[in-house]
C-alpha positions as CSV (number, residue, x, y, z in Angstrom):
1,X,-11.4,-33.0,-15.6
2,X,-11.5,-32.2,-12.0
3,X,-11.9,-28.5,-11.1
4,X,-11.4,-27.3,-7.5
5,X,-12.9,-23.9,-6.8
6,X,-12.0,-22.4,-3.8
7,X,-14.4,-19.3,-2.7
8,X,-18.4,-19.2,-4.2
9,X,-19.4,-15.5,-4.5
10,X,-19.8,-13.3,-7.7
11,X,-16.4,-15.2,-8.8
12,X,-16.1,-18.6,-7.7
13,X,-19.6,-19.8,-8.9
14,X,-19.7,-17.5,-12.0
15,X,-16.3,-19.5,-13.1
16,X,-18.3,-22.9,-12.0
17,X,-21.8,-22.1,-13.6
18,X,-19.9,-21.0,-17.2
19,X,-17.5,-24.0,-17.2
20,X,-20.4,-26.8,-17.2
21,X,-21.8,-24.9,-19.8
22,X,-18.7,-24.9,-21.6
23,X,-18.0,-28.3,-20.5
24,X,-21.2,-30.2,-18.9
25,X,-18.9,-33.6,-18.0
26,X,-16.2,-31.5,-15.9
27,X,-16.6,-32.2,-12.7
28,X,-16.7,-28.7,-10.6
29,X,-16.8,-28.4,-6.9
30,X,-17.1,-25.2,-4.9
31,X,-15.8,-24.7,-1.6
32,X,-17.0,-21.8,0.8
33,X,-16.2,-20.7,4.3
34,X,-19.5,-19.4,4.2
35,X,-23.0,-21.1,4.9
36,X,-24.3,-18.9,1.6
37,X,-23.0,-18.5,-1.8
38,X,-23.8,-16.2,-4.8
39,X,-25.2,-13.7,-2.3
40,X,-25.7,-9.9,-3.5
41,X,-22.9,-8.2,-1.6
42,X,-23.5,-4.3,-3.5
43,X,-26.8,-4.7,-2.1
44,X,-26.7,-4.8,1.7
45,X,-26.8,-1.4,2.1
46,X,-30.6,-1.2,0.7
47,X,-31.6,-3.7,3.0
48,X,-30.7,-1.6,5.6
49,X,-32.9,0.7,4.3
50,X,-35.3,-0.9,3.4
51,X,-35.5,-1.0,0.0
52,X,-35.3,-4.0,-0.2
53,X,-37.6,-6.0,2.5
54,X,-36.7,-9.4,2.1
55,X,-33.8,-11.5,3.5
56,X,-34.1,-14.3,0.9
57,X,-33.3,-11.0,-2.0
58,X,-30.4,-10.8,-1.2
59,X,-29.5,-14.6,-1.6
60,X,-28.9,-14.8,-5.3
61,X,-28.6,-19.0,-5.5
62,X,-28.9,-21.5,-2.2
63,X,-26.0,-23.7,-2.4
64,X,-28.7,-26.4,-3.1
65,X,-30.4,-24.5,-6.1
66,X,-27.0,-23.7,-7.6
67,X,-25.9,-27.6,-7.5
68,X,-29.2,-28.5,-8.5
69,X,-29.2,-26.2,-11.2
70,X,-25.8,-26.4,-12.5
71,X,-24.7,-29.9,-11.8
72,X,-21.7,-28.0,-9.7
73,X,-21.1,-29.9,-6.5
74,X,-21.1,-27.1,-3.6
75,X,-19.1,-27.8,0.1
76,X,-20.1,-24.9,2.4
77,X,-18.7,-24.0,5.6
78,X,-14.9,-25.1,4.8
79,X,-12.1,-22.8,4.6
80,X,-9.3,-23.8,2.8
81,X,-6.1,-23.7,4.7
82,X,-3.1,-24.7,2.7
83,X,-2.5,-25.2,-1.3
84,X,-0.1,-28.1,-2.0
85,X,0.7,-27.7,-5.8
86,X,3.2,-30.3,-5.9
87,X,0.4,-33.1,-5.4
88,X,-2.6,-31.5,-6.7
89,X,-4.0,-31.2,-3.2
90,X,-5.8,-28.5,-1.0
91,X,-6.2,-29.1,2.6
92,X,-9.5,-27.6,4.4
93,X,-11.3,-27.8,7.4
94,X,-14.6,-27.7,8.7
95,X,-15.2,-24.3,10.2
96,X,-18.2,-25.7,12.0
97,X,-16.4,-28.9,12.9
98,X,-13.2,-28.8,13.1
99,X,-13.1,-31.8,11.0
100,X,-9.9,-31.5,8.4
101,X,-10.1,-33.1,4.7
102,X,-7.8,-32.6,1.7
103,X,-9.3,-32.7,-1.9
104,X,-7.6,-33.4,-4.8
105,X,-7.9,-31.4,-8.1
106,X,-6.2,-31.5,-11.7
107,X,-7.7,-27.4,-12.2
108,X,-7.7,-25.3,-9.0
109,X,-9.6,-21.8,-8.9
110,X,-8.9,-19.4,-6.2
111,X,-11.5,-17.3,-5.4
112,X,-11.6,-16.6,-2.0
113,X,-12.6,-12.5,-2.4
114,X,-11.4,-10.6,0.5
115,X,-12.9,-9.2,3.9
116,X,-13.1,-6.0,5.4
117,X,-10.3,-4.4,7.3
118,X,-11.0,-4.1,11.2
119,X,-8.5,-2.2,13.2
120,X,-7.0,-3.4,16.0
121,X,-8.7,-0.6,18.2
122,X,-10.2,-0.5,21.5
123,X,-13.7,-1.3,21.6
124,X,-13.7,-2.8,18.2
125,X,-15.4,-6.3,19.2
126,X,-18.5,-4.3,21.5
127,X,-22.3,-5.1,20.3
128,X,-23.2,-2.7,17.7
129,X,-20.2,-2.4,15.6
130,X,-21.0,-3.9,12.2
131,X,-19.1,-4.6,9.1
132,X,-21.1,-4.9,5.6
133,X,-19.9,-7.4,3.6
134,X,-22.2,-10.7,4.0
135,X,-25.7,-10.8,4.4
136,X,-25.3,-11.7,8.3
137,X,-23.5,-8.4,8.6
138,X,-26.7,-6.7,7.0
139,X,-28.9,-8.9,8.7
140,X,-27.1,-8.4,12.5
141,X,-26.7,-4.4,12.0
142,X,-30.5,-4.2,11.1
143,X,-31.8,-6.3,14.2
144,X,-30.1,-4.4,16.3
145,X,-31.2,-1.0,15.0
146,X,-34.4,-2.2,15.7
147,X,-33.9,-4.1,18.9
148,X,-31.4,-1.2,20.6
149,X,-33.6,1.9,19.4
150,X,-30.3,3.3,18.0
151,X,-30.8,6.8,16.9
152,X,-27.2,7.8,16.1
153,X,-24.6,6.0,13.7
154,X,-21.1,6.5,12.8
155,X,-20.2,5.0,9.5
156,X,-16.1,4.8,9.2
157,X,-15.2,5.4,6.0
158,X,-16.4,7.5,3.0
159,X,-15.9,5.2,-0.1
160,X,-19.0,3.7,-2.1
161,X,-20.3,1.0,0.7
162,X,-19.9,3.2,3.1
163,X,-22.1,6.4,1.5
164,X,-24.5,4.0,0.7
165,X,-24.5,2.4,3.5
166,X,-25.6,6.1,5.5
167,X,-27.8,7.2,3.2
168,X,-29.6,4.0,4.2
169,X,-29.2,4.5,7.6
170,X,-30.5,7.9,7.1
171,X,-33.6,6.6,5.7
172,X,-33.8,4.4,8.6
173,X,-34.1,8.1,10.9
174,X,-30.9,7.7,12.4
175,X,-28.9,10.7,12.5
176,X,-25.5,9.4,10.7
177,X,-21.9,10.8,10.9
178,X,-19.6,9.7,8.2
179,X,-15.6,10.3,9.2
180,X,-12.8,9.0,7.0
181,X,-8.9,9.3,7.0
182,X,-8.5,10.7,3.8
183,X,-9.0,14.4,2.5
184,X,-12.0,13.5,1.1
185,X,-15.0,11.1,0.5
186,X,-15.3,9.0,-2.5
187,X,-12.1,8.1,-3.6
188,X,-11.3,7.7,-7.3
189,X,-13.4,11.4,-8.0
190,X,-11.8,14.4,-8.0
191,X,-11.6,16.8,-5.4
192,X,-14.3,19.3,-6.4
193,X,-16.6,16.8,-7.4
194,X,-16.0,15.1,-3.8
195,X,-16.5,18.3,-2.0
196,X,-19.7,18.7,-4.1
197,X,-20.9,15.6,-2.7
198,X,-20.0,16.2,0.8
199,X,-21.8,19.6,0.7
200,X,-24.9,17.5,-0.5
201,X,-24.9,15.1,2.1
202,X,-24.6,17.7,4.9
203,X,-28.4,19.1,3.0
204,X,-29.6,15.6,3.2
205,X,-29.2,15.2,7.1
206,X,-25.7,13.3,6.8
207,X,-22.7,15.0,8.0
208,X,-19.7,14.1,6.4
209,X,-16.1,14.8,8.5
210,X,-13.3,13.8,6.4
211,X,-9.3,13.7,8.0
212,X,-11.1,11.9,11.2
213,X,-9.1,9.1,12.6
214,X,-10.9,7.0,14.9
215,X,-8.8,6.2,17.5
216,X,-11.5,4.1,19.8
217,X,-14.9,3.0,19.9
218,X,-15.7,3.6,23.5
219,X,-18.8,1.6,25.6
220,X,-19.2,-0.9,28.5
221,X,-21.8,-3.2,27.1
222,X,-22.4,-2.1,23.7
223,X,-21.2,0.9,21.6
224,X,-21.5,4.5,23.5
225,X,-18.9,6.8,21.3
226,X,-16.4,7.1,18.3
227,X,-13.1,8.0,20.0
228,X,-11.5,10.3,16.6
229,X,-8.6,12.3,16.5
230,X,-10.3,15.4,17.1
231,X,-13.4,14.6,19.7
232,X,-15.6,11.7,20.8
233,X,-19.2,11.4,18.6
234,X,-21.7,9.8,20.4
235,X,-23.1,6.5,18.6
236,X,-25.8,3.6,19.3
237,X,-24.1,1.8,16.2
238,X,-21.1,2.0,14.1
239,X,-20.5,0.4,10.7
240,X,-16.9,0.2,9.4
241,X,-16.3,0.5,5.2
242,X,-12.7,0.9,6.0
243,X,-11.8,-0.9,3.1
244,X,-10.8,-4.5,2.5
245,X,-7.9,-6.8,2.3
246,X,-7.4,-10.3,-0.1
247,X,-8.1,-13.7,2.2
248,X,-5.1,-15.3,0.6
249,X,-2.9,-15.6,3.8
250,X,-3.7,-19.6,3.3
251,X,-1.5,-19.5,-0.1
252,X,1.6,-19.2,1.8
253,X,4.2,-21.5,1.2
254,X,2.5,-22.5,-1.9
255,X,4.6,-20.8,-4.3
256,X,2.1,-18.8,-6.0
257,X,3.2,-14.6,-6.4
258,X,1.2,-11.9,-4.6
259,X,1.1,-8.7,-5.5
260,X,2.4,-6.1,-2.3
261,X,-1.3,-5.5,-1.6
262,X,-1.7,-9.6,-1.1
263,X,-3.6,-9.9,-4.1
264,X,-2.9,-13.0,-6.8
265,X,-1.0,-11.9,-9.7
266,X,-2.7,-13.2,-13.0
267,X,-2.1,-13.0,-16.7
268,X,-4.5,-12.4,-18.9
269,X,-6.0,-15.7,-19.3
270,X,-6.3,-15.2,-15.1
271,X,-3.5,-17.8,-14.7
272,X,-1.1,-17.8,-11.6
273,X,2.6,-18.6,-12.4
274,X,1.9,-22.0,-10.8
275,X,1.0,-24.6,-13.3
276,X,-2.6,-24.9,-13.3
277,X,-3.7,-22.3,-10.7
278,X,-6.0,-19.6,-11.6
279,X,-7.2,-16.9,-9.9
280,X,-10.4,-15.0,-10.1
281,X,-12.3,-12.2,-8.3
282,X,-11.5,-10.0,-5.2
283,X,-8.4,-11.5,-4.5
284,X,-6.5,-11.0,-7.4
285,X,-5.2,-7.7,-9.0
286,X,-5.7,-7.2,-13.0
287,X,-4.7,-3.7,-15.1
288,X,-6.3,-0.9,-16.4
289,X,-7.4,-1.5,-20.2
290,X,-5.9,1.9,-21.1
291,X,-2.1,1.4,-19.6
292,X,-2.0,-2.1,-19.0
293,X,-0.6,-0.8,-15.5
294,X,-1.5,-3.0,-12.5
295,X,-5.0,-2.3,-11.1
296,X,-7.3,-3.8,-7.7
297,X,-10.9,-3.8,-9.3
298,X,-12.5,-5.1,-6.1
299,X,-15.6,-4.9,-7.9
300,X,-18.9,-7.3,-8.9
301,X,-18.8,-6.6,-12.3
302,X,-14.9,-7.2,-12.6
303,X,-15.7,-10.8,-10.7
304,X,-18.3,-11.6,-13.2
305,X,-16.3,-11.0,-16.0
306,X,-13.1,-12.4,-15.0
307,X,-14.6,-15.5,-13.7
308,X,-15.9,-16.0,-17.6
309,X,-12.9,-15.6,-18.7
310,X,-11.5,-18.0,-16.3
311,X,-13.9,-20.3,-17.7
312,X,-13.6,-20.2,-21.0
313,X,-9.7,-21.2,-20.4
314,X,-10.3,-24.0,-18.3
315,X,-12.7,-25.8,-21.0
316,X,-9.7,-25.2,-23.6
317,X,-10.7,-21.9,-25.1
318,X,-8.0,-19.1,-24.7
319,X,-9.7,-15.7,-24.4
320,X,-8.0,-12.9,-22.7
321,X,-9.5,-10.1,-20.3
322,X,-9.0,-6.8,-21.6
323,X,-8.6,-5.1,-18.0
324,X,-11.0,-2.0,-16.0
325,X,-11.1,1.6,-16.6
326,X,-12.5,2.3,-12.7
327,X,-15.6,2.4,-13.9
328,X,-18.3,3.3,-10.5
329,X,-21.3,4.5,-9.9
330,X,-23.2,5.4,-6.9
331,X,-26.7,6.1,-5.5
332,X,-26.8,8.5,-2.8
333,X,-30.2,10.7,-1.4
334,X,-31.0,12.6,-4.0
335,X,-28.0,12.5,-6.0
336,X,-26.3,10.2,-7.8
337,X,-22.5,10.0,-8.8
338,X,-20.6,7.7,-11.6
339,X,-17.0,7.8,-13.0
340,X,-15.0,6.0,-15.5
341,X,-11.2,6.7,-16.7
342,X,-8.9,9.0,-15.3
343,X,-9.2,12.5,-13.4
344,X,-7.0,15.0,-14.2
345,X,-4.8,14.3,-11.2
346,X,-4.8,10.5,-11.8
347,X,-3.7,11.3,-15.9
348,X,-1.0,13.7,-14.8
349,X,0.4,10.2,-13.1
350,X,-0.2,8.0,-16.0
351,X,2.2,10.3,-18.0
352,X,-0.7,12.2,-19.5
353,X,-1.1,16.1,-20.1
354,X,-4.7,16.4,-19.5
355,X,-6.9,19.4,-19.9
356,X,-11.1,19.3,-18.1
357,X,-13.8,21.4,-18.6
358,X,-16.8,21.0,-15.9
359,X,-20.0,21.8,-17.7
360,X,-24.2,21.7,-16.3
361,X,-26.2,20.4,-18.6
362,X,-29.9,19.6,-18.6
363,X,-30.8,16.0,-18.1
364,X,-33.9,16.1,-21.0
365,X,-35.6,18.1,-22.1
366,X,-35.5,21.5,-20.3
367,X,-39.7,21.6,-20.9
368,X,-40.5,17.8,-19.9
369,X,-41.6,17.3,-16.3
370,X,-39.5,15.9,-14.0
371,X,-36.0,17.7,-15.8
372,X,-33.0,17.9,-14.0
373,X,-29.5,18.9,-14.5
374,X,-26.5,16.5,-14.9
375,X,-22.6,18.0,-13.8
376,X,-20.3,16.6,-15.9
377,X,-16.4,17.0,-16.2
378,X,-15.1,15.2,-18.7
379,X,-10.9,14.6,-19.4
380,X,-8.5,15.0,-22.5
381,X,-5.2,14.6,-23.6
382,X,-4.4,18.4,-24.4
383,X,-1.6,17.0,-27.1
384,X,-3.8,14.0,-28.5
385,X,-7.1,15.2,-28.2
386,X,-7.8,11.6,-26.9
387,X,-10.8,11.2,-24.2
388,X,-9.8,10.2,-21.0
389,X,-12.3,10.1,-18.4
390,X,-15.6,11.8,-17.6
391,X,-17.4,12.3,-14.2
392,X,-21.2,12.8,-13.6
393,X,-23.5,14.0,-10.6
394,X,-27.8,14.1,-11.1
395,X,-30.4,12.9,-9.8
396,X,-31.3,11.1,-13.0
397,X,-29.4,8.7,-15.0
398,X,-26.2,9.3,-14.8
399,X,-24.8,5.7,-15.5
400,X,-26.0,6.3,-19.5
401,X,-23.3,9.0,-19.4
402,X,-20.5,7.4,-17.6
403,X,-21.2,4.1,-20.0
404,X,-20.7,6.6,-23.0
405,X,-17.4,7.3,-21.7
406,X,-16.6,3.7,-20.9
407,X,-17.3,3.2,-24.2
408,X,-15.1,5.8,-25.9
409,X,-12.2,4.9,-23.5
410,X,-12.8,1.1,-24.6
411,X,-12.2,2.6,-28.5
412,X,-9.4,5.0,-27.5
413,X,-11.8,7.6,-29.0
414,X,-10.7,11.2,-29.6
415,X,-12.6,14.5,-29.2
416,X,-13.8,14.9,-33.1
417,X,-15.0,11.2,-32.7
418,X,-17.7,12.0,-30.1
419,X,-18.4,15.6,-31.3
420,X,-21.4,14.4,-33.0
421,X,-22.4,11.0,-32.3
422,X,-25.6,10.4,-33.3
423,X,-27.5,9.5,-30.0
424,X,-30.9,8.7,-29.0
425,X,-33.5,11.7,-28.5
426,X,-36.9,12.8,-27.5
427,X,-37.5,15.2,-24.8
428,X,-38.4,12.1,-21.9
429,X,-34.9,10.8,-22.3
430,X,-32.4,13.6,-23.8
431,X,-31.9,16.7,-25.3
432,X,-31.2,17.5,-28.8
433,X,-27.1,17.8,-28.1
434,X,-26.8,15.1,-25.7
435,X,-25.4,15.8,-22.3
436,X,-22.0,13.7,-23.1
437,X,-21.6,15.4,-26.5
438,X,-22.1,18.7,-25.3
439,X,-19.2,18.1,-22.7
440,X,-17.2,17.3,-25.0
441,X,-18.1,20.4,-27.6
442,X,-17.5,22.9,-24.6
443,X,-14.0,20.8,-24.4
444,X,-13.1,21.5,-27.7
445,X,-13.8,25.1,-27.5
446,X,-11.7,25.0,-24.8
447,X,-8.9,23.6,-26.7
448,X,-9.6,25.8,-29.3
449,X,-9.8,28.7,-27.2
450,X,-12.9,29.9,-28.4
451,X,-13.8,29.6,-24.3
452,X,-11.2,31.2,-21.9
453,X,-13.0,29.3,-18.3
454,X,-11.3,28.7,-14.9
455,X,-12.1,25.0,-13.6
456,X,-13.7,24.9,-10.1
457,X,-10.4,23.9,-8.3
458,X,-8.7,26.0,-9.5
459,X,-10.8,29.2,-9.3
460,X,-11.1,28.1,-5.3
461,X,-7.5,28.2,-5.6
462,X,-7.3,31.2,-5.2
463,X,-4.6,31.4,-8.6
464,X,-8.0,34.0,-10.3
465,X,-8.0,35.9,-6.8
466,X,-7.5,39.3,-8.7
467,X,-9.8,38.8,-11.1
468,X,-13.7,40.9,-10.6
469,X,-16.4,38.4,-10.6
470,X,-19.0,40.1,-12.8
471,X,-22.9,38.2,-12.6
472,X,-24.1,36.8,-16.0
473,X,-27.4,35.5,-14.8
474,X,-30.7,35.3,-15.9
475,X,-31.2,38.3,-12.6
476,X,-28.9,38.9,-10.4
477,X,-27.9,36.2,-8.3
478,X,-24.6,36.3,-6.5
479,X,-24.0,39.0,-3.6
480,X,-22.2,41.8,-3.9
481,X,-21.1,41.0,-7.7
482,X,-21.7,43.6,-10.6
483,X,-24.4,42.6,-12.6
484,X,-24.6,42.4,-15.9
485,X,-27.0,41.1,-18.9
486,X,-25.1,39.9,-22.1
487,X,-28.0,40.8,-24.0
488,X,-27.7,44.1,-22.9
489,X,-23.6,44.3,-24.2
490,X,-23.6,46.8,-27.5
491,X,-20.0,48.4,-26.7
492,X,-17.4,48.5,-24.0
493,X,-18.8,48.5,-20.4
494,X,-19.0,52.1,-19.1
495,X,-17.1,50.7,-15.4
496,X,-15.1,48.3,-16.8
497,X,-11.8,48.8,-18.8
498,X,-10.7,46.3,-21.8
499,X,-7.5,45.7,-19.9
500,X,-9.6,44.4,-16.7
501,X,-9.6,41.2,-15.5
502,X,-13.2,40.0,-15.7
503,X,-14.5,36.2,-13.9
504,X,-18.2,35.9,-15.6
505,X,-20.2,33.7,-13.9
506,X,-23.6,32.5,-14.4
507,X,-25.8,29.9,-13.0
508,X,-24.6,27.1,-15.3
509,X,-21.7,28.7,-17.2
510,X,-23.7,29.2,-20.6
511,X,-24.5,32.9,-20.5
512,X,-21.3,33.7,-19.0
513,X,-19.9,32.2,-22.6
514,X,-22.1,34.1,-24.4
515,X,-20.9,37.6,-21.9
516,X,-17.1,36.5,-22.9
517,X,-17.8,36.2,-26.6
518,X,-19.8,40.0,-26.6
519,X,-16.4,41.5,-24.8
520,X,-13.9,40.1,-26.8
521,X,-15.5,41.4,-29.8
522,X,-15.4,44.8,-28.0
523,X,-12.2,44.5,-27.0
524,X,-11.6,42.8,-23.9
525,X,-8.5,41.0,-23.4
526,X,-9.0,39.1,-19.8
527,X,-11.9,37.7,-19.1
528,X,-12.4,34.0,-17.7
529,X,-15.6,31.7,-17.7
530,X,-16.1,29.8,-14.2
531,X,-17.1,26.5,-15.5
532,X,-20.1,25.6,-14.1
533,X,-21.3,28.1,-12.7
534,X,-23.3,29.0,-9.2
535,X,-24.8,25.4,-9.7
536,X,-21.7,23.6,-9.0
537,X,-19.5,26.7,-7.2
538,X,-22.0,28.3,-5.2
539,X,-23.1,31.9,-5.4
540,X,-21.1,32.9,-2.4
541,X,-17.8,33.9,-4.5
């Protein structure tokens, strides 16, 4: 069997290197526009940084060590052009060349990824405006850094790449302005946990300026400014994380159906609807595991996986790919951020009627050195009690807590499920009530109604505006707020009234619980918990 691959990133030669294994006498070829292949695209960023030092780290295989290792033939610098279905062909062309060739194929893969999105803008071709999608891009950016002495950077756009493509740059000394389009950075979190994020960056030296559209990058030889909607920001080097769009404008004519984004619409054994196509990777769209709606999972880990998959069905055994949950995680200066599932805005959408709770938790044990807190918000059905999504800021681990929830989504798990899974503890690691499992138990109080809390959006609302905030700390903390020790509660409050409407706060919400349960039992009919606390809210309330 002859199988034509067309793109050799995560993808392209994962599909290749699992079908000789599958099948070591098919005979695979890779084609690549590229001059590198199976090259570590989530990593740029750190070699901008410096974290990692080495070009040849970020080159995963050499087109001559894959082939030499797998037995998979690899073409490099030859774009396919056209896809002729009706004779098995695909007709490319040298990029370096010119040179055109057609090659023939009884299995065709595409898996030609996608590229980043570069406005037609003034300015947007002067030296020291960077992309970061291929190791050149990471390569260029850095030896011009170094060559120009640039001391200022814009970064255009707020998603993953882009936030870690600053904090990098930060590292570097360069003072770095992130703008973005949207209302907020990091899209896929909610909007609290966003503006958390954005509030941290601005204490790590990177300010963030969200509903910026650039309008111009201004210069006469090289980069000078960021033309935005608003001002000009001065800049010695720009780096656009815009977002991406599928290279599958060559498919045209060809017959195979394209989502409206211009991805590849697959099934689940990653076949087009033209005989013998598949498609793999950043080009195509797949669904989300929990609604089988249509999803873009432009992600390495979906490529991977997928491209098994892929595999597997070429060399004659039919597996299916389940789908993603928007599963992400994110390392930023001092912080780091993870998600899986929905948010409560995005399960209101699905058809959902979600309920959250936000919740601070320590990250081990509160006594072992180096302890930390993790913010969690984790998402319910309020009717089926089914978990639906959990988000997670630290500075430790929080991937072990969004792969918890990954893992409960995957079982369609429901609230008494988790409640009290048995995990792993000892103090270096955990605490005794696990971080996940103590979101969820505050959850199902909330349910319950054994806690009465206010979310963070909705408390900066403005909806609680009438309500007294009343301090619940270990000492008083917040300005200007009544203070008041729960331990100290043996009746009703001398200046408050049972009929008063009471928001207890405390640094991490767990105090202010135990203030709620003390009134009620005196009486007190209106009293709200802010979940999380001055941690997450602030103490200027």
């Amino acid at each position: 069997m002859k199988v034509l691959i067309v793109g050799g990133v995560a993808a392209g030669t994962k599909t290749a290197a699992k079908l000789k294994r599958e099948m070591p006498d098919a005979e695979v070829t890779i084609l690549t526009k590229d001059r590198d292949i199976s090259y570590a695209g989530c990593g740029l960023p750190y070699y901008l940084g410096e974290v990692i030092r080495e070009k040849e780290a970020l080159i995963v295989n050499t087109p001559q060590k894959f082939s030499t290792l797998t037995g998979v033939e690899v073409v490099t610098e030859t774009e396919a052009t056209k896809v002729n279905p009706s004779d098995k062909t695909v007709d490319v062309v040298n990029v370096v060349t010119g040179e055109k060739a057609v090659y023939s194929y009884d299995k065709l893969v595409i898996a030609t990824g996608a590229s980043p999105i570069k406005p037609p803008i003034d300015g947007i071709d002067l030296p020291g405006v960077f992309c970061m999608r291929t190791p050149q891009d990471a390569f260029g950016a850095k030896d011009y850094i170094k060559d120009n002495g640039a001391e200022r950077a814009v970064v255009v756009g707020g998603g993953f790449i882009g936030l870690e493509v600053a904090e990098n740059l930060r590292k570097m000394d360069l003072r770095v302005t992130v703008i973005d389009m949207a209302d907020q950075v990091m899209p896929g979190f909610s909007k609290d946990f966003a503006t958390y994020i954005e509030d941290h960056l601005a204490t790590q030296g990177i300010k963030v300026q969200t509903g910026r559209k650039m309008e111009a990058i201004l210069g006469t030889d090289k980069v000078e400014k960021v033309q935005t909607d608003k001002r000009a920001l001065k800049a010695d080097l720009v780096v656009l994380s815009i977002g991406i769009r599928a290279n599958t404008a060559f498919l045209e004519g060809s017959g195979i159906a394209l989502c409206e984004n211009k991805t590849v619409k697959v099934n689940e054994h990653m076949q087009t609807n033209v005989e013998d196509i598949y498609a793999v990777g950043d080009c195509v769209t797949v669904w989300n595991r929990y609604t089988n709606q249509p999803q873009w999972s432009p992600m390495g880990s979906t490529a991977n996986m997928v491209g098994r998959v892929c595999a597997k069905n070429l060399a004659g055994k039919p597996v299916t790919y389940p789908g993603v949950l928007g599963t992400a995680v994110c390392h930023l200066p001092e912080l780091n951020a993870g998600k899986t599932g929905f948010t409560e805005e995005s399960a209101k959408a699905a058809g959902f009627d979600p309920i959250s709770v936000t919740i601070v938790a320590d990250d081990k044990a509160h006594y072992y050195p180096g302890a930390g807190n993790f913010i969690i918000k984790v998402v319910a059905d309020k009717n089926t009690r089914k978990f639906l999504g959990v988000e997670a800021l630290g500075s430790g681990a929080v991937d072990k807590i969004v792969d918890i929830g990954v893992t409960a989504l995957t079982l369609h798990g429901d609230l008494d499920a988790l409640d009290n899974m048995d995990m792993a503890y000892a103090p270096p690691f955990s605490t005794a009530i696990h971080p996940f499992v103590l979101a969820i138990q505050v959850l199902e109080n909330k349910l319950d109604g054994t806690l009465d809390s206010v979310t963070p959006e909705e408390f900066v609302s403005g909806e609680y505006g009438e309500y007294k905030v009343i301090d619940a700390s270990m000492s008083p903390a917040i300005l200007g707020a009544p203070f008041v020790n729960p331990a100290d509660v043996k009746g009703v409050l001398p200046e408050f009234g049972t009929e008063d409407k009471l928001m207890l706060v405390c640094t991490k919400g767990k105090r202010a619980y135990l203030l709620q349960n003390k009134l009620r039992y005196y009486g007190y009919k209106n009293t709200k918990v802010l979940e999380s606390g001055t941690t997450f809210n602030g103490t200027d309330l």
